[in-house]
C-alpha positions as YAML, in Angstrom:
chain: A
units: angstrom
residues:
- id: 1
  name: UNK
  ca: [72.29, -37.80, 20.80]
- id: 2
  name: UNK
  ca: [72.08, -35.37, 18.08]
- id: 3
  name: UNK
  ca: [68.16, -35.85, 16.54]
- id: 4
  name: UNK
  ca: [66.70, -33.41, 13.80]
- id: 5
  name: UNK
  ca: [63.64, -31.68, 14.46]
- id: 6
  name: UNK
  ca: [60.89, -31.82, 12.05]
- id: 7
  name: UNK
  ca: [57.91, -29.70, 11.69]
- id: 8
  name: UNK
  ca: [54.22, -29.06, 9.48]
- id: 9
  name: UNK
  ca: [52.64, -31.94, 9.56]
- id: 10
  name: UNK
  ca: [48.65, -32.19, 10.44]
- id: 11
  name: UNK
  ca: [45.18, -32.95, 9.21]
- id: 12
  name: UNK
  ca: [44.50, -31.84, 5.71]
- id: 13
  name: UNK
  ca: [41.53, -32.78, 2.97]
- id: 14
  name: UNK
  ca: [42.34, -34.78, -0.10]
- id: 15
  name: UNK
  ca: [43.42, -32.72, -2.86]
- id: 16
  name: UNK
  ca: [45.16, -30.57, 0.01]
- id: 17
  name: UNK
  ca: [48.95, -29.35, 0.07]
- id: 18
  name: UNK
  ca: [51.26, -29.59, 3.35]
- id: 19
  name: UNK
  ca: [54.75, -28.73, 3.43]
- id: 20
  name: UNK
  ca: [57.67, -30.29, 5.96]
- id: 21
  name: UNK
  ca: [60.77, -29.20, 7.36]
- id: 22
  name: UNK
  ca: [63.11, -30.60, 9.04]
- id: 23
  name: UNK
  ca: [66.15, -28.60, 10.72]
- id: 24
  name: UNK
  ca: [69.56, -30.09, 10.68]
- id: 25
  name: UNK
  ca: [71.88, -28.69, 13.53]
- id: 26
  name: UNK
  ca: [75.05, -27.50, 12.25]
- id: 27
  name: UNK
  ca: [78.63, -29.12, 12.77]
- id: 28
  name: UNK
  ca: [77.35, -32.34, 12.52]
- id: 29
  name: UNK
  ca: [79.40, -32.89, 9.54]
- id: 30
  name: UNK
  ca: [79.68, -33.37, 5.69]
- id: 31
  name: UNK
  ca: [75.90, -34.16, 4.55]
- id: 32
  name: UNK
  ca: [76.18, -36.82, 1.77]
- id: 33
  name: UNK
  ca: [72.02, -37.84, 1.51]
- id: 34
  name: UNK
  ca: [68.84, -36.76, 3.16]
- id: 35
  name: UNK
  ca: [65.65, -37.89, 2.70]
- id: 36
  name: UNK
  ca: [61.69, -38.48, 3.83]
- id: 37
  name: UNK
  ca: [60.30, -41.70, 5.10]
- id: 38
  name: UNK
  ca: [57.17, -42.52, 6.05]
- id: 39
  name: UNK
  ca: [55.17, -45.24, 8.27]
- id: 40
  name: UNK
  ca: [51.90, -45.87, 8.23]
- id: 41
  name: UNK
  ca: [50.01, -47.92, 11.15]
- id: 42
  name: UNK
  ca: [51.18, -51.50, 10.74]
- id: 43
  name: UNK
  ca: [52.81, -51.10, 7.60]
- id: 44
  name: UNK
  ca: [57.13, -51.18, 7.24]
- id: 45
  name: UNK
  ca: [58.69, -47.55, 7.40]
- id: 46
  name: UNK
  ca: [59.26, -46.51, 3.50]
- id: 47
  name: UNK
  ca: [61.65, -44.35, 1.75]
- id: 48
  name: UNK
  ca: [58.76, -41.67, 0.18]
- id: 49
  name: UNK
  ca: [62.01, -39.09, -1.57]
- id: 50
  name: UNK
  ca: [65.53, -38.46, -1.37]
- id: 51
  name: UNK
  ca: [68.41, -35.80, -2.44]
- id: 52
  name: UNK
  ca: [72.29, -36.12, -2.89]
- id: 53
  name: UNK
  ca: [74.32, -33.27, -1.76]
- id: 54
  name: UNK
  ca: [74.52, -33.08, -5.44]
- id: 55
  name: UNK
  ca: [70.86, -32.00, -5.49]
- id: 56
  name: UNK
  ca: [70.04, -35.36, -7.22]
- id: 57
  name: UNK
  ca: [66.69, -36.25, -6.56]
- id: 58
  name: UNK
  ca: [64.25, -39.49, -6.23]
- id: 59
  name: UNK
  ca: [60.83, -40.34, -5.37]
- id: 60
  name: UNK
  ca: [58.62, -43.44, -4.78]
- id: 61
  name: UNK
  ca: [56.43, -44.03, -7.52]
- id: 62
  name: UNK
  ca: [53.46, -43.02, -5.89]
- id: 63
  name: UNK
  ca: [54.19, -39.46, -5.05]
- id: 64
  name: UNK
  ca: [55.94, -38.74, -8.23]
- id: 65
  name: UNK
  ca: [54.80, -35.54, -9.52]
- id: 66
  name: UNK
  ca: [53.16, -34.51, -6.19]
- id: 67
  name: UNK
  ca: [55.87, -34.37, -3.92]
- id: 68
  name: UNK
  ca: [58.87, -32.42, -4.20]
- id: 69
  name: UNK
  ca: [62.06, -32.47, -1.62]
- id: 70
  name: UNK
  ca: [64.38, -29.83, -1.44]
- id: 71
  name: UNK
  ca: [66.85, -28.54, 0.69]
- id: 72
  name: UNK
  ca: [67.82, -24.50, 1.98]
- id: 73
  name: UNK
  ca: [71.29, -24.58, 2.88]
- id: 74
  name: UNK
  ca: [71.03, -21.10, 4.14]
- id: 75
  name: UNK
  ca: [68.07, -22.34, 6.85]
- id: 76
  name: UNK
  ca: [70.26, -25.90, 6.80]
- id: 77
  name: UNK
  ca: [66.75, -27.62, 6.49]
- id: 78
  name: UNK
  ca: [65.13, -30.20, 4.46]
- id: 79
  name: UNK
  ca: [61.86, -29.84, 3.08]
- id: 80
  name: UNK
  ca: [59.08, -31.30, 1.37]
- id: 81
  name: UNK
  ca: [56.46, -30.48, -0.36]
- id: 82
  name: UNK
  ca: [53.32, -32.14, -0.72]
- id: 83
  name: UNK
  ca: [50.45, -31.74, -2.91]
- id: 84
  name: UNK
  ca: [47.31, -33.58, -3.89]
- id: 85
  name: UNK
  ca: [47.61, -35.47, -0.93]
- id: 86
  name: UNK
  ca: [45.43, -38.67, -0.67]
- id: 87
  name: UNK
  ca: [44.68, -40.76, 2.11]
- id: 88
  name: UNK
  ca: [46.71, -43.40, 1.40]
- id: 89
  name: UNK
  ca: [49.63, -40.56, 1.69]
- id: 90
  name: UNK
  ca: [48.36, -40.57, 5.62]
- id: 91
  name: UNK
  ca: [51.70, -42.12, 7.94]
- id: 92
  name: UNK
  ca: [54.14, -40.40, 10.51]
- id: 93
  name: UNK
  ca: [56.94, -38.90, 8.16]
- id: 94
  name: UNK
  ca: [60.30, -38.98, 9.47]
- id: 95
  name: UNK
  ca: [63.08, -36.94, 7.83]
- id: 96
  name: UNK
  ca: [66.99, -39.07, 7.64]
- id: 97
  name: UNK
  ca: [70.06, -37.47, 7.01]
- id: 98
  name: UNK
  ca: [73.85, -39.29, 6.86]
- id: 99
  name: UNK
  ca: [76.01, -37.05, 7.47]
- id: 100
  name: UNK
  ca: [80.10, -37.82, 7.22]
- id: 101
  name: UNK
  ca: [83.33, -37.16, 9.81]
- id: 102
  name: UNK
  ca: [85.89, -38.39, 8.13]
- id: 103
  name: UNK
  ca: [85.11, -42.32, 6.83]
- id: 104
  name: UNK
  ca: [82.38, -42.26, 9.61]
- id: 105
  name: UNK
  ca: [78.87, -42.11, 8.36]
- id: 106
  name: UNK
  ca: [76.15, -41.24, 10.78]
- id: 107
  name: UNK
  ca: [72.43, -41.67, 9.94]
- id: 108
  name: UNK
  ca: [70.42, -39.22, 12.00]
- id: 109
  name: UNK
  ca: [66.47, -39.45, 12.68]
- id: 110
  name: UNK
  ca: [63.99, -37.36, 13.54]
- id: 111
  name: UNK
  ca: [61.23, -37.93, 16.17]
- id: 112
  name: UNK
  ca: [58.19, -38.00, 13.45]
- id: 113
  name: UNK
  ca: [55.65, -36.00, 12.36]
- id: 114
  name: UNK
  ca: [51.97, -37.02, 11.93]
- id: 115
  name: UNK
  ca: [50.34, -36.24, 8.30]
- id: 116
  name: UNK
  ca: [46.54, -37.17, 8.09]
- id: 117
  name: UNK
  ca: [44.71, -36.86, 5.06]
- id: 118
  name: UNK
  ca: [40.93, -37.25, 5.41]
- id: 119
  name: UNK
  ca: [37.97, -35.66, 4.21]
...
């Protein structure tokens, strides 16, 4: 089961900055989307930003202007940036990628990382 790995998550102040990554393994196939979800304790998993192979680009409301997702295709990684985090930003962020063979679409996951933003 192929899973993506993310990293640089932690605790961090309000006002702070973190930035994630997650590494996509190669050969996996033709990436169409990739994106950043997050869930916070008892809440639903939501979609927090997202970019197109195209490099089209999308964010929930509440992080517009302070997040920013990218992605290096020479690292194959996804990132995002985060700045003036608040609390209510605090959730395990999982990073999502579908990824194409053919006409079959996979959605891949990875495990989670923790962000906690507290003063």
């Amino acid at each position: 089961q192929v899973q993506l790995v993310e990293s640089g998550g932690g605790l961090v102040q309000p006002g702070g900055s973190l930035r994630l990554s997650c590494g996509i393994p190669r050969g996996i196939g033709s990436i169409n989307f990739m994106g950043w979800y997050r869930q916070a304790p008892g809440k639903q998993r939501e979609v927090v930003a997202t970019i197109t192979s195209g490099g089209a680009t999308n964010y929930r409301d509440s992080v517009k202007g302070r997040f920013t997702i990218s992605r290096d295709n020479a690292k194959n990684t996804v990132n995002l940036e985060m700045n003036s985090l608040k609390p209510e930003d605090t959730a395990v962020y999982y990073c999502n990628v579908l990824a194409f063979r053919g006409t079959n679409g996979q959605n891949y996951w990875g495990q989670g990382t923790q962000v906690t933003v507290t003063s």
